[in-house]
Backbone as CSV, one residue per row, in Angstrom:
resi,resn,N_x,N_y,N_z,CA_x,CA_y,CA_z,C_x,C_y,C_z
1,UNK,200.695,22.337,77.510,199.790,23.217,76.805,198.415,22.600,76.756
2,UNK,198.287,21.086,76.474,197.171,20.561,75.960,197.130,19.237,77.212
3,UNK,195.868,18.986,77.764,196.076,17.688,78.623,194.789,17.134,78.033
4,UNK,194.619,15.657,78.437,193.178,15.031,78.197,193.517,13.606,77.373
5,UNK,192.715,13.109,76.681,192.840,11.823,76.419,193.424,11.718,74.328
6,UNK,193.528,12.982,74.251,193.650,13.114,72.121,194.397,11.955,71.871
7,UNK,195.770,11.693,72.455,196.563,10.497,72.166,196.291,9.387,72.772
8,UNK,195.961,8.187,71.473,195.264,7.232,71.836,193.410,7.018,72.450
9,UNK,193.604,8.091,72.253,191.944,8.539,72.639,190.593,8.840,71.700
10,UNK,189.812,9.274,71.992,189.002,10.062,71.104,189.098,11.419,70.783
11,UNK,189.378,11.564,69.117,189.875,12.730,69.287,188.620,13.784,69.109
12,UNK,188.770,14.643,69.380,188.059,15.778,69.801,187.971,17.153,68.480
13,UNK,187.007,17.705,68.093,186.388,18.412,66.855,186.272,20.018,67.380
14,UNK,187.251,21.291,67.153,187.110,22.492,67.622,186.701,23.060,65.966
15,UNK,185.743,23.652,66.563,185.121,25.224,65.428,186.049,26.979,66.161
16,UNK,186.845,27.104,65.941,187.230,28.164,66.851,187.251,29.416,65.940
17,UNK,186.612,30.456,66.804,186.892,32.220,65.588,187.830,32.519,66.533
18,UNK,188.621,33.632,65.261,189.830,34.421,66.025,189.565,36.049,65.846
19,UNK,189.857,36.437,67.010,191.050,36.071,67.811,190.500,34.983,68.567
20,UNK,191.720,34.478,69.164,190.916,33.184,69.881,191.042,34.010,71.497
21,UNK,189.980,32.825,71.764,189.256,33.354,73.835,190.780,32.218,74.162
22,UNK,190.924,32.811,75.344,192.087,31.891,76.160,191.207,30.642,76.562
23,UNK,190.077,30.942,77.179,189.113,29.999,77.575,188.966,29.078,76.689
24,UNK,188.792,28.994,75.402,188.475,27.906,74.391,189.625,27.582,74.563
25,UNK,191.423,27.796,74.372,191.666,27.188,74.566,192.183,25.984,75.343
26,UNK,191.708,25.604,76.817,191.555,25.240,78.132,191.156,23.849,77.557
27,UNK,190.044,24.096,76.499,189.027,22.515,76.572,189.681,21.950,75.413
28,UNK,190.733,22.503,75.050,191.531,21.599,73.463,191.872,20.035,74.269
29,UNK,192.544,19.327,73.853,193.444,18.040,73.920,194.112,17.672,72.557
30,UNK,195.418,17.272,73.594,196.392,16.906,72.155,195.552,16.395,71.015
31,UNK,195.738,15.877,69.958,195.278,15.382,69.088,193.933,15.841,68.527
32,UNK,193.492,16.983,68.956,192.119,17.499,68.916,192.413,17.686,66.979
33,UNK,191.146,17.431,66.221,191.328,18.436,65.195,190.841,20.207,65.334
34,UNK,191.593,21.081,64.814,190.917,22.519,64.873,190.175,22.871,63.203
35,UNK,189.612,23.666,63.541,189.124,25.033,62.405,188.665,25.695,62.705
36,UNK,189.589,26.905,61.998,189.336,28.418,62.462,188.509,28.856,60.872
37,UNK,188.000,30.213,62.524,186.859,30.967,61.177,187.377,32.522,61.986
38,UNK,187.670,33.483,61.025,187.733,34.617,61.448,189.478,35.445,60.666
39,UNK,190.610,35.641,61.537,191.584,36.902,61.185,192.536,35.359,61.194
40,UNK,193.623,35.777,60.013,194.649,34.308,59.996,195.479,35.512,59.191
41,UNK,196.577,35.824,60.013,197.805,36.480,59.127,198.827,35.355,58.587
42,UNK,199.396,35.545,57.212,200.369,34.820,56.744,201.436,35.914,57.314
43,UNK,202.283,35.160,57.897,203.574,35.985,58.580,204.814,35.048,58.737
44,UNK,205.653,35.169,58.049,206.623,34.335,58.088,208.074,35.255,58.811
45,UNK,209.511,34.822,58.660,210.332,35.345,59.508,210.973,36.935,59.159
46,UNK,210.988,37.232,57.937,210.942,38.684,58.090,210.223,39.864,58.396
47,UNK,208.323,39.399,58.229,208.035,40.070,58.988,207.555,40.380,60.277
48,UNK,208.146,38.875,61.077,207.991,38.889,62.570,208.891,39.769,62.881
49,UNK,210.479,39.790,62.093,211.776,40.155,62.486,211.177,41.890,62.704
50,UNK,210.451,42.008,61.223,209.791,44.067,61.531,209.067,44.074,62.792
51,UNK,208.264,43.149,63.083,207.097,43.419,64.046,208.133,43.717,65.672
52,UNK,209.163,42.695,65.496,209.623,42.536,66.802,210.547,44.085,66.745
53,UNK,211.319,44.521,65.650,211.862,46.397,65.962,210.661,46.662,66.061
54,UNK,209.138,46.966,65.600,208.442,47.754,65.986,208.430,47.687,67.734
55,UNK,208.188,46.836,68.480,207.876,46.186,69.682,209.297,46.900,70.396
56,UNK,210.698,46.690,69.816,211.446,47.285,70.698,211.653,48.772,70.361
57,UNK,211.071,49.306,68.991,211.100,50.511,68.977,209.835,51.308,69.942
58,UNK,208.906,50.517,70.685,207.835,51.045,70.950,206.666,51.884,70.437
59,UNK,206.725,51.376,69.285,205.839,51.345,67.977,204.632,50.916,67.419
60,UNK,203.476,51.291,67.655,202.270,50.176,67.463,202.375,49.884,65.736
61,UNK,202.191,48.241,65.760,201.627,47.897,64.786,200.660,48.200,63.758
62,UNK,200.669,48.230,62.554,199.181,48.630,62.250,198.332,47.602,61.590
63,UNK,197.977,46.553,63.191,196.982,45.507,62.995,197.723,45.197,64.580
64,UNK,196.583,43.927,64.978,196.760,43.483,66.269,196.947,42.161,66.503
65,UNK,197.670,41.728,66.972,198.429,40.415,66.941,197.704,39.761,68.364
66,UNK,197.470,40.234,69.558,196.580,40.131,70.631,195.839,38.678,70.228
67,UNK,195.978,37.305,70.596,194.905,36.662,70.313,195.037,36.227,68.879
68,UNK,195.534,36.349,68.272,195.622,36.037,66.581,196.335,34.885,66.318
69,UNK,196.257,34.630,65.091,196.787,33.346,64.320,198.360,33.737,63.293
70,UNK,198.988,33.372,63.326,199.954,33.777,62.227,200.514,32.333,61.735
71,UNK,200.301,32.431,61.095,200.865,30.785,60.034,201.817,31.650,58.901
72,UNK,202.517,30.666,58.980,203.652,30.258,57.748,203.664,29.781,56.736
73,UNK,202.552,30.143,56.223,202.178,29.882,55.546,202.604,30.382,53.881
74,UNK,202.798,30.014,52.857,202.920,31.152,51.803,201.637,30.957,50.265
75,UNK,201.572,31.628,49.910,200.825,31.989,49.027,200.418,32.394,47.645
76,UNK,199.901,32.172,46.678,199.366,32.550,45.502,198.346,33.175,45.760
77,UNK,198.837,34.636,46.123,197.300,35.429,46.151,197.795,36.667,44.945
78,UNK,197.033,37.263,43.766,196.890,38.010,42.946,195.148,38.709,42.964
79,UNK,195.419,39.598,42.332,194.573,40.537,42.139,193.655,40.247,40.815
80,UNK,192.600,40.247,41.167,191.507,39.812,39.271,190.399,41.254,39.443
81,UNK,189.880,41.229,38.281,188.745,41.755,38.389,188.207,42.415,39.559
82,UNK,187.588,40.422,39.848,186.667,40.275,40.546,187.325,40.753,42.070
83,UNK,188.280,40.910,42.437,189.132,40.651,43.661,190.617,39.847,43.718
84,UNK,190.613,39.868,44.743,191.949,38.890,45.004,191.252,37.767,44.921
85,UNK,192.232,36.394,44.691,192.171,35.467,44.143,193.412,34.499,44.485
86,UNK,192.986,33.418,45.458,194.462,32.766,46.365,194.096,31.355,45.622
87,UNK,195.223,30.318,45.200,195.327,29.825,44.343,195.699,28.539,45.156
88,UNK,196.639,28.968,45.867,197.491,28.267,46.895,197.601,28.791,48.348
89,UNK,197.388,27.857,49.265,197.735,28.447,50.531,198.424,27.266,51.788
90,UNK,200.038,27.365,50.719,200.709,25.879,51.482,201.194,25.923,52.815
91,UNK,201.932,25.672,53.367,202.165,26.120,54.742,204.228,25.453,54.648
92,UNK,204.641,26.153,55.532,206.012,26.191,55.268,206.639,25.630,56.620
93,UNK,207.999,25.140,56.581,208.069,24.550,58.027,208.209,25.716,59.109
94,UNK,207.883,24.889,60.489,207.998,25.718,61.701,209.403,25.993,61.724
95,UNK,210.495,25.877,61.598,211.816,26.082,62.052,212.207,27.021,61.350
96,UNK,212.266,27.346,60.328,212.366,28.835,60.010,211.821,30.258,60.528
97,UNK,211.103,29.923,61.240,210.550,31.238,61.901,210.781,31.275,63.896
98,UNK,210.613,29.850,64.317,211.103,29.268,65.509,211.778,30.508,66.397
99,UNK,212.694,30.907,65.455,213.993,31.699,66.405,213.569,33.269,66.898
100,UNK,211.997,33.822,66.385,211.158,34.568,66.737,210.138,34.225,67.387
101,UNK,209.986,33.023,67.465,208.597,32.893,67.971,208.399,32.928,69.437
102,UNK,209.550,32.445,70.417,209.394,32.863,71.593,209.062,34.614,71.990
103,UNK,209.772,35.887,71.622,209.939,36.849,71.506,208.146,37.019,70.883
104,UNK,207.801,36.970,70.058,206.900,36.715,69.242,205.231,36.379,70.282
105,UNK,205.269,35.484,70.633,204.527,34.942,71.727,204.361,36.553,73.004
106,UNK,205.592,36.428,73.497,205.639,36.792,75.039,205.489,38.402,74.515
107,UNK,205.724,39.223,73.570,205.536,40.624,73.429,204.089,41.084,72.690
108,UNK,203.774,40.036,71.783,202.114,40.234,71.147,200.890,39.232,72.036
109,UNK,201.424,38.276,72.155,200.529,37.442,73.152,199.943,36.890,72.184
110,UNK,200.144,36.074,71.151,199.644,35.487,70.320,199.343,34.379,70.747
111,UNK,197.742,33.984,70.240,196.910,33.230,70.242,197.274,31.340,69.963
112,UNK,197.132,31.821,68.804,198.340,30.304,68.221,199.251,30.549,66.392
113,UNK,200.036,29.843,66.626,201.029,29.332,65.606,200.552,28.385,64.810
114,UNK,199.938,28.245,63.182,200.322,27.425,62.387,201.411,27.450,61.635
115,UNK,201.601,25.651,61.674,202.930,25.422,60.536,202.629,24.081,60.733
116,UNK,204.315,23.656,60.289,204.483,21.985,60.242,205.487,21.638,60.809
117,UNK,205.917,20.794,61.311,207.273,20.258,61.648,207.631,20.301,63.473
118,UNK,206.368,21.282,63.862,206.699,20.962,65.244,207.322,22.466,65.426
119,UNK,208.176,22.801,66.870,208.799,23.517,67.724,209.872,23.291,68.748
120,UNK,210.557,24.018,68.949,211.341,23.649,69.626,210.947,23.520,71.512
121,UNK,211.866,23.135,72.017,211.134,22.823,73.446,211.101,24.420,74.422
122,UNK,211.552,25.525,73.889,211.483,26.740,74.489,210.290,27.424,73.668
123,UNK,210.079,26.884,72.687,208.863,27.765,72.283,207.803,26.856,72.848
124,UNK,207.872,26.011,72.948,206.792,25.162,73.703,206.627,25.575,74.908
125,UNK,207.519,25.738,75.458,207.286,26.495,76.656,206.716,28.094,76.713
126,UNK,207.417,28.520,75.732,206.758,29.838,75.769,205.480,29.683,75.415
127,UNK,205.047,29.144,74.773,203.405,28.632,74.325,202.994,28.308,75.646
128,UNK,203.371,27.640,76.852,202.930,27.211,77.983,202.200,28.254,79.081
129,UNK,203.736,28.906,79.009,203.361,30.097,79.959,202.870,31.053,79.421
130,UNK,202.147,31.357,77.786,201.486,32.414,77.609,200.287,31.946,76.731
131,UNK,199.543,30.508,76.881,198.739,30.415,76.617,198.561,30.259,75.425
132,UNK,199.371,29.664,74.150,199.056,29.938,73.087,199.496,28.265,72.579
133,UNK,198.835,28.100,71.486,198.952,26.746,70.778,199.668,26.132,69.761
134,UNK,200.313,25.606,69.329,200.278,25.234,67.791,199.560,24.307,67.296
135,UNK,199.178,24.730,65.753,198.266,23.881,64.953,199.130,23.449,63.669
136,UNK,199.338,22.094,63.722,199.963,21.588,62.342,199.087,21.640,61.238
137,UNK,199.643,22.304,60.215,198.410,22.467,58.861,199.068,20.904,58.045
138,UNK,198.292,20.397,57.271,198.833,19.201,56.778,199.251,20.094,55.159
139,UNK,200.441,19.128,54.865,201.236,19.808,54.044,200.947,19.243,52.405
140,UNK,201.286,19.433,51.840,200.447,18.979,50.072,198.758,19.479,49.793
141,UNK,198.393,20.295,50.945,196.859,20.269,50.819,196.829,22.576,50.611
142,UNK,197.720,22.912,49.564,197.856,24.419,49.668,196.100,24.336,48.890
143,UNK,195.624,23.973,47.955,195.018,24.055,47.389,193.680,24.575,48.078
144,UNK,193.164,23.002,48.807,191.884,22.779,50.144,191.917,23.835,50.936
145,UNK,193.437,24.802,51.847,193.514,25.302,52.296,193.035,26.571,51.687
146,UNK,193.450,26.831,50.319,192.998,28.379,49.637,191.248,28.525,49.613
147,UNK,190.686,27.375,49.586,189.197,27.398,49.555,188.395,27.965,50.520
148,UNK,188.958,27.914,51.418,188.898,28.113,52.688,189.015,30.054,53.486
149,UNK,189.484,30.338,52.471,190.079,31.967,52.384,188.450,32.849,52.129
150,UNK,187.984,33.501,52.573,186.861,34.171,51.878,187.534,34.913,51.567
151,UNK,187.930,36.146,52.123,188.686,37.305,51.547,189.841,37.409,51.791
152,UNK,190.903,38.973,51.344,191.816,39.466,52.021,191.586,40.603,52.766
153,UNK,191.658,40.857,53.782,191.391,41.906,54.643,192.483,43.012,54.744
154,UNK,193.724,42.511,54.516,194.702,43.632,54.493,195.898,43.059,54.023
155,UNK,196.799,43.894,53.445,198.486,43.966,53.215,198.847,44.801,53.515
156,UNK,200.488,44.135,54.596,201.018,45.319,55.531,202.147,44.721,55.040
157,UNK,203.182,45.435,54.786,204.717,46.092,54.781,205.142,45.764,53.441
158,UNK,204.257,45.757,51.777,204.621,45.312,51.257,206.114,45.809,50.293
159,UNK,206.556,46.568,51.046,208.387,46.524,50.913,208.906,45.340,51.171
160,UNK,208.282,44.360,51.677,208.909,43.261,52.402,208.837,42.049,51.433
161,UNK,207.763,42.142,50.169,208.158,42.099,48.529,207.042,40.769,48.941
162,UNK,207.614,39.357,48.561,207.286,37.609,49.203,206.824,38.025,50.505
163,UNK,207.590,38.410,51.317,207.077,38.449,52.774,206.640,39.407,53.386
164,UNK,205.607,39.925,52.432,205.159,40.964,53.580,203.815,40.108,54.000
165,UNK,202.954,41.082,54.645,201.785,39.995,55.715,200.738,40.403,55.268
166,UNK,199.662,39.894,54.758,198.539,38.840,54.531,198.241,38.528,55.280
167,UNK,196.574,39.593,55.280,195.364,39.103,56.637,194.427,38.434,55.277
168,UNK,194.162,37.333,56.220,192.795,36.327,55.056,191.643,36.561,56.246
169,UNK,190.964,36.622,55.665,189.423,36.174,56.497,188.862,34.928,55.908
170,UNK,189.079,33.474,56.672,188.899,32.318,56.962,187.535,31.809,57.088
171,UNK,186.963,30.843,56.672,186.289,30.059,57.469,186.517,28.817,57.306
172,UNK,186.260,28.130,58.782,186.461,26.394,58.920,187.877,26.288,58.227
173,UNK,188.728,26.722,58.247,190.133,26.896,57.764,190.628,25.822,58.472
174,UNK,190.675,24.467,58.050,191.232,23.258,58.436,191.357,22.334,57.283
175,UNK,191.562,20.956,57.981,192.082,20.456,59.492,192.969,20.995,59.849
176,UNK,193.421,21.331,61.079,194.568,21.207,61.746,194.278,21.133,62.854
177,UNK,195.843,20.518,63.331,195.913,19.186,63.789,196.664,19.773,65.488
């Protein structure tokens, strides 16, 4: 996915908006740090599990996954006054969602994957052959991460109660790794 000198090297500083260009990601290297500015869905495994019947029902989504971010992220977001209001924005391990993410990848063409804990060696591959990344969010830091949130841009399937999906509009939404 990633070649160049990151391990053991100098590591390397990305500003990236999403959706992300395939092209930006060409000039990453392992160990690069990222931050994103732009569309970051919280999407964890039930509502990949809806997205993927929509996909075999032949069903458009209503939002676009094309190029996008979906982290695993979960959340303290409520409603004030003033707006929504995210409190927390921790990130949850990769292996719970893993068993979609190939499927996931190869039918939306997603951009990249945050989480923690890594992937398995077929989603790595599927990340290979379709161009897409993972970014480890560092874990104990939900807080740093919520700062980082300007808005919410949308909630989709919230039948799905905890897990339905959460579009944030981001900036410099890092480190990750």
């Amino acid at each position: 996915i990633c070649s160049g000198d990151g391990i053991g090297g100098t590591m390397k500083e990305f500003h990236i908006r999403t959706p992300i260009s395939k092209g930006e990601l060409g000039k990453m290297t392992i160990g690069s740090t990222v931050y994103l500015s732009g569309l970051l869905y919280e999407m964890r495994g039930p509502a990949q599990i809806r997205a993927l019947e929509y996909w075999r029902n032949k069903k458009a989504l209503p939002f676009s996954l094309e190029n996008a971010v979906i982290a695993q992220t979960y959340s303290n977001a409520f409603m004030t006054a003033a707006g929504w209001k995210i409190n927390c924005l921790g990130i949850s391990t990769s292996k719970h969602a893993q068993k979609y993410a190939v499927d996931m990848i190869k039918h939306f063409k997603i951009g990249a994957l945050v989480g923690k804990g890594g992937m398995a060696r077929e989603v790595l591959e599927a990340m290979k052959e379709f161009n897409c990344i993972y970014l480890a969010q560092v874990g104990g830091c939900g807080a740093l991460y919520a700062k980082q949130v300007k808005s919410m841009k949308g909630i989709f399937w919230k039948d799905l109660g905890l897990e339905k999906i959460l579009a944030f509009e981001v900036e410099d939404y890092g480190p990750l790794l």
